[in-house]
N, C-alpha and C positions, 0 to 999 in steps of 0.2 A: 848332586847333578853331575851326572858324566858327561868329561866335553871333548868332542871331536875333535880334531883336523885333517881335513882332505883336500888335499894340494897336489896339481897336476907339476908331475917334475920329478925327478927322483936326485937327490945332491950325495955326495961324496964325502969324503973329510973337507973342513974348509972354514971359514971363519963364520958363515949363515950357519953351516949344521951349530957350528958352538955356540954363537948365539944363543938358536932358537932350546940349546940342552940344557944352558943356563938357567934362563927364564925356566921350562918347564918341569925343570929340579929343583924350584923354589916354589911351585904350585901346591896347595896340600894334597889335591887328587890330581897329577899330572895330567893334559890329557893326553890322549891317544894319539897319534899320528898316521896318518895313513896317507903312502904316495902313489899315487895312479898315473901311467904315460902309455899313447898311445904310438908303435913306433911305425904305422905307416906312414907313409907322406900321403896326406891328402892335402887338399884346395882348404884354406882359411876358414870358410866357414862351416864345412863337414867336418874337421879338425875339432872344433869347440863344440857342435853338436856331438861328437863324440866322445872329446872329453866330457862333455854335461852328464851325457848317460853313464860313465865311470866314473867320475864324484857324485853322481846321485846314489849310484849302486852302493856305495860307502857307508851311506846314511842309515841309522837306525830307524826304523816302524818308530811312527809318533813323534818323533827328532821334530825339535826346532830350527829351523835354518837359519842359519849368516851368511850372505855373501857378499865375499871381499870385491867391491867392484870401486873405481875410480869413481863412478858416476853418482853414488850410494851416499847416506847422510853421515854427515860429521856429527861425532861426537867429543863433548870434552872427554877425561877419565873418567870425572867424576858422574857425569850423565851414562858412561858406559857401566862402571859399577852399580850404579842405580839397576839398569838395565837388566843385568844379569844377575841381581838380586831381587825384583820384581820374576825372572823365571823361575829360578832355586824358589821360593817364595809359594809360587802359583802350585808349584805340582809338577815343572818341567823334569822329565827325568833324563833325558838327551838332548843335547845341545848340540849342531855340526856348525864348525864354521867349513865357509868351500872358500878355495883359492884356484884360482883357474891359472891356467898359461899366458902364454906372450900374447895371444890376442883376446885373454881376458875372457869373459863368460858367457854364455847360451843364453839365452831369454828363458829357456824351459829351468837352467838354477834362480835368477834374480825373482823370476815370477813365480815359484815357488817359497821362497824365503821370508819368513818373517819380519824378516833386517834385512836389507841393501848396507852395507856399511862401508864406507871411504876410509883410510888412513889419511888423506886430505888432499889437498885437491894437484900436486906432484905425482908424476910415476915412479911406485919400484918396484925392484926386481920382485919377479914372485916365490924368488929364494929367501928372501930377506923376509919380505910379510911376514912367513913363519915366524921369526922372530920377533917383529915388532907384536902382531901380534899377541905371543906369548906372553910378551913384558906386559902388555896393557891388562892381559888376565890374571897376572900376579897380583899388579899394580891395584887390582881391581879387589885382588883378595886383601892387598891392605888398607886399601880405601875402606872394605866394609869391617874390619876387623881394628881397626886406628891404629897399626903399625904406622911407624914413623915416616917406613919408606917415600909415602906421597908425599910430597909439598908442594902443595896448589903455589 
């Protein structure tokens, strides 16, 4: 299963890019990463409407969606591994996760998506996600593999 990332933002050298290089250099099939911004200034909510339409454009025909939304269900690891073992599993052969901007996501991503999914119920940066992210899909490879790395 090939797995997306498309995240509104584009980052630099910095302690988030290392992060998120760490974790997805310890993936067995990295995923992708892809960074989408739009540099007009528009008004809050044509802004997110516009990013929607450039991380949807990201997404592969037949893709599963994730979107990273505050509002979206908590998962433990171990329910998330589940999760993306149930796709791999089914037949999934594209996975996206979307990460939106400072003011977060379109209704035209979240109601497209499979998964709503929370990192929990704090905000962070949507530079950082990347990485939390990432570590929970490693984590995710060891949880179904019984590397040691998880310990519930």
């Amino acid at each position: 299963m090939r797995i997306l990332l498309a995240a509104v933002g584009r980052w630099k050298s910095g302690p988030e890019r290392d992060l998120y290089e760490r974790y997805a250099a310890r993936i067995t099939d990295p995923p992708t990463l892809r960074q989408v911004t739009e540099k007009r200034p528009l008004r809050a909510a044509e802004l997110k409407r516009r990013e929607a339409a450039l991380l949807l454009g990201q997404v592969p025909d037949g893709a599963e969606i994730v979107a990273l939304d505050g509002g979206g269900r908590q998962l433990s690891s171990t329910e998330f591994a589940d999760r993306l073992g149930r796709w791999r599993d089914s037949g999934v052969g594209d996975l996206a996760f979307l990460i939106g901007g400072a003011d977060g996501l379109d209704r035209s991503v979240t109601g497209r998506a499979a998964l709503v999914l929370s990192l929990g119920p704090m905000t962070w940066p949507h530079l950082l996600v990347r990485g939390l992210l990432a570590e929970q899909i490693y984590r995710a490879q060891c949880i179904r593999t019984g590397h040691p790395y998880h310990r519930p």
